[in-house]
C-alpha positions in Angstrom: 85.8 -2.8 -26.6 85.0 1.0 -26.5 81.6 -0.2 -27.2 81.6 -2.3 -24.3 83.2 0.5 -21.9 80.4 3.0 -22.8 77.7 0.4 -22.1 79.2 0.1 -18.7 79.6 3.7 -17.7 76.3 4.1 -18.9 74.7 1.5 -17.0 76.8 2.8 -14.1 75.5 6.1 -14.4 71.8 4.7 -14.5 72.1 2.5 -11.1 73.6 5.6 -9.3 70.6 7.4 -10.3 68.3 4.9 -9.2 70.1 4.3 -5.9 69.7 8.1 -5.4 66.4 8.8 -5.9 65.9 5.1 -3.8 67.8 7.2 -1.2 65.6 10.1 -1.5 62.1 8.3 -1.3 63.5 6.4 1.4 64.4 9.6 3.4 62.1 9.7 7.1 62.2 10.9 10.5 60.8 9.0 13.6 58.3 11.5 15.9 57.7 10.7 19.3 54.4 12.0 20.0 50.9 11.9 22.0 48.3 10.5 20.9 46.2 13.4 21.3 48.5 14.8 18.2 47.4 11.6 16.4 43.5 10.9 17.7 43.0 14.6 16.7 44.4 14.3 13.3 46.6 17.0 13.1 49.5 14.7 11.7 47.4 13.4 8.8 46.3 17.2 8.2 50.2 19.1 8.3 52.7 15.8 7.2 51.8 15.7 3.7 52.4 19.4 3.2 55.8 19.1 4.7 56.3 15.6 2.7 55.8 17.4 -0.7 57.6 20.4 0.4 60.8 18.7 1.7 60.6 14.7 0.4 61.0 14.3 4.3 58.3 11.6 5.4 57.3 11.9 9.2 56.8 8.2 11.4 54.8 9.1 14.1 54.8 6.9 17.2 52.1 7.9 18.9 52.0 7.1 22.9 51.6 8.7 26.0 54.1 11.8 26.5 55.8 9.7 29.6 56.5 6.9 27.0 57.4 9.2 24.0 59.6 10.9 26.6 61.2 7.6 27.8 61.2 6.4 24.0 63.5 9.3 22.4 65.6 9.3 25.8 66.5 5.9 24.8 67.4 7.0 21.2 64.2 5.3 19.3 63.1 8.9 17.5 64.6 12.0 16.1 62.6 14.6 17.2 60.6 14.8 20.4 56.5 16.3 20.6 54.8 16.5 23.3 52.8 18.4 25.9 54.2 18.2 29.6 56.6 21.1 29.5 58.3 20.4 33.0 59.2 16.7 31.8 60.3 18.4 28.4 63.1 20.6 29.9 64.1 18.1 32.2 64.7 16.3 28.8 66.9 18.9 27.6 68.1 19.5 30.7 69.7 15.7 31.0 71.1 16.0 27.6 69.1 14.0 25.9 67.3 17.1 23.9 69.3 19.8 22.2 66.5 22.5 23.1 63.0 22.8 23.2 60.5 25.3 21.7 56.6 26.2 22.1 55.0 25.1 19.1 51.0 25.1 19.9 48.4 25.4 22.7 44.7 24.1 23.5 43.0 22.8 26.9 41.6 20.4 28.6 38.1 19.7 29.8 36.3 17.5 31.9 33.6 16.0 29.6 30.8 14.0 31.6 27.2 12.2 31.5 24.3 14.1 31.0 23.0 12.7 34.6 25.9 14.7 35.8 26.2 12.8 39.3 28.7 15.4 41.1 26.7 18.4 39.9 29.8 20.2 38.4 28.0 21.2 34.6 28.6 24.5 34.1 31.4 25.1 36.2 34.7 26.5 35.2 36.8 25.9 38.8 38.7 22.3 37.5 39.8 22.4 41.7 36.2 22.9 42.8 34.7 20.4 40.1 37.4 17.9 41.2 36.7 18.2 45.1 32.8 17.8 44.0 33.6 14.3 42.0 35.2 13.3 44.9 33.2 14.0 47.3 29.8 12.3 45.0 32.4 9.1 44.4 31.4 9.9 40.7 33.0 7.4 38.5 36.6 8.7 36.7 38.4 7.4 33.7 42.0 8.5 34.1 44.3 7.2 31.2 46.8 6.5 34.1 49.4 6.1 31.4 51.9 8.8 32.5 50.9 10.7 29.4 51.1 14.9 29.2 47.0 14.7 30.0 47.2 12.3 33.0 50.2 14.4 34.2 48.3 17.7 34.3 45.2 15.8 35.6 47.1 14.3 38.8 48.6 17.9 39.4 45.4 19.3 39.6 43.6 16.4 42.1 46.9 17.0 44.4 46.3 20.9 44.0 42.6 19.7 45.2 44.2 17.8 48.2 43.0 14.6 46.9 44.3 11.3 46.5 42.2 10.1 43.7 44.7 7.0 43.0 43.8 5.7 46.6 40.4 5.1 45.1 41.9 3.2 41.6 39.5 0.2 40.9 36.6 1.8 43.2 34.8 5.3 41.5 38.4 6.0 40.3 39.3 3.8 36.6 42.6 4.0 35.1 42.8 3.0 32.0 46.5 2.4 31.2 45.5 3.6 27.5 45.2 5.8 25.2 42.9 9.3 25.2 40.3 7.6 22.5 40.3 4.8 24.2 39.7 6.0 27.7 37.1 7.8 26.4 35.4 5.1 24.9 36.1 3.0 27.9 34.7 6.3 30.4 31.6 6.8 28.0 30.6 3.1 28.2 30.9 3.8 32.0 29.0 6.7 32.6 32.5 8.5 34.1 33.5 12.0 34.0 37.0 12.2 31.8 39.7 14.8 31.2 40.7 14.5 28.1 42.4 17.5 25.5 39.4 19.6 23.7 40.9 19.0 20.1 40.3 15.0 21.2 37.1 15.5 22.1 36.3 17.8 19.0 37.6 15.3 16.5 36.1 11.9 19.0 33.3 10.4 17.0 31.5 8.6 19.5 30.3 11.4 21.9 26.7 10.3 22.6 25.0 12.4 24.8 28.0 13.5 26.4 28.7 17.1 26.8 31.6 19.3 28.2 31.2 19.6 32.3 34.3 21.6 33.1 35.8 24.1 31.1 37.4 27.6 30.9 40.1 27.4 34.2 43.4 29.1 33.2 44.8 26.1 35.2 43.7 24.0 32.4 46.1 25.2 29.4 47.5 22.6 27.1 51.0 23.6 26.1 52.6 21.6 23.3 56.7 21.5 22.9 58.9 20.4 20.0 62.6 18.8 20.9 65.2 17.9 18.5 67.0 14.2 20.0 70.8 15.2 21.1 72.4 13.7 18.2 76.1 13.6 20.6 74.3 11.3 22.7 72.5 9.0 19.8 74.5 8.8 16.1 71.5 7.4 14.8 69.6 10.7 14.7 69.2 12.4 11.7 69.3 15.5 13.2 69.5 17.8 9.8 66.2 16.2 8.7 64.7 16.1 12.0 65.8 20.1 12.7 63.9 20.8 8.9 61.0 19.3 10.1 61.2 21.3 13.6 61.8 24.5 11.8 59.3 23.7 9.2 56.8 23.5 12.2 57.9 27.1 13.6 58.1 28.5 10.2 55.0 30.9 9.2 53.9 28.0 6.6 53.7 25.4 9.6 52.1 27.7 11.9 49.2 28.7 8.9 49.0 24.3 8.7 48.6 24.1 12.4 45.9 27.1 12.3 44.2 25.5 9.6 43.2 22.3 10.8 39.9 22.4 12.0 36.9 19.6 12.9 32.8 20.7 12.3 34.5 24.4 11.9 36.5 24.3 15.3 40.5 25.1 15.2 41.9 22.3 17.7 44.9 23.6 18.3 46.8 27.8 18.4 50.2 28.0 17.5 52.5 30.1 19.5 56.0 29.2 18.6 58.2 32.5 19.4 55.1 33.9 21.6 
């Protein structure tokens, strides 16, 4: 009989282990995220290091920031990153972030055909370049997904004074997708694209395309990290999702974010605390 008792504490003990290291290898965290952040492969250069520091693994969904936005809003994520800051603190604003922080920068650029239709190589005014594309009825791939990129792309054709969606379906193209897919898509057309530079960097299919537009201030990329309110969503783990956000802010995430580089280029500067 004492036998017997042993055998079953024993056994006890042994499925109590198993179910906590079951618990432990099961432990994740949903990101909503760009897919700039994914295209570019940051993720597949920083997760592991925070996987084997913390046994934290990181789901990414990767989607424009309009739909990441709309996507954590409605619970489906932990942690929030993205890059339209004025849609980021009206996420935190609403309640449905806890507080956001700078994590990283990069740019855009308007990348185009070497025939360069609208004559805008070598120019670094994006409002100028855009008014020239216009004017030429160039062909334009816009994502037209409400992500971070087409955000900052129809601020700057209304800074320009231009319409450009009045045109959708003639020299204007949205896309609905993705950035590598709207570049493939605009490459295949011979249309001048906005896309992120670390995109373009890490884009494999480049051709004989080349950078048109590049260097205006009013072209900075910031990127933002949110924690999902937990008050407003139980299902948030918000103790793993905060280690992953200050793992990401820490000096080690910042050196990862630093580090990643394509052909020798860094794609993206981190500036948490800057």
């Amino acid at each position: 009989m004492f036998r017997r008792h042993l055998l079953s504490l024993a056994l006890g003990a042994t499925l109590a282990l198993g179910t906590g290291a079951a618990q432990a290898q099961d432990e994740f965290i949903v990101v909503q995220s760009t897919t700039s952040t994914q295209n570019s492969g940051l993720f597949d250069h920083i997760l592991p290091m925070f996987q084997d520091e913390t046994g934290i693994e990181v789901r990414v969904v990767a989607v424009g920031t309009g739909q990441a936005i709309k996507n954590a809003a409605n619970g489906d994520g932990d942690v929030l990153f993205v890059h339209a800051k004025p849609a980021e603190e009206k996420f935190v604003a609403e309640g449905h972030g806890v507080s956001r922080a700078d994590v990283m920068y990069n740019d855009f650029v308007i990348v185009g055909p070497p025939a360069d239709p609208a004559g805008v190589a070598g120019m670094s005014d994006v409002v100028a370049a855009l008014t020239k594309i216009s004017e030429a009825e160039a062909a334009f791939a816009s994502r037209g997904d409400d992500s971070g990129t087409n955000k900052a792309e129809l601020r700057l054709w209304q800074e320009a004074g231009i319409d450009a969606q009045a045109a959708s379906g003639g020299w204007y193209r949205e896309t609905g997708s993705g950035m590598g897919a709207t570049l493939n898509t605009g490459t295949a057309m011979d249309a001048y694209i906005m896309t992120d530079r670390a995109t373009w960097i890490a884009y494999g299919n480049k051709g004989d395309y080349q950078i048109a537009v590049e260097g205006d201030p009013k072209m900075f990329n910031q990127y933002g990290i949110i924690l999902v309110n937990p008050e407003k969503h139980e299902s948030v783990k918000a103790e793993a999702g905060q280690a992953f956000i200050d793992w990401v802010l820490s000096e080690e995430g910042r050196a990862a974010i630093a580090g990643y580089k394509v052909d020798g280029q860094q794609l993206f500067f981190p500036n948490a605390g800057g």
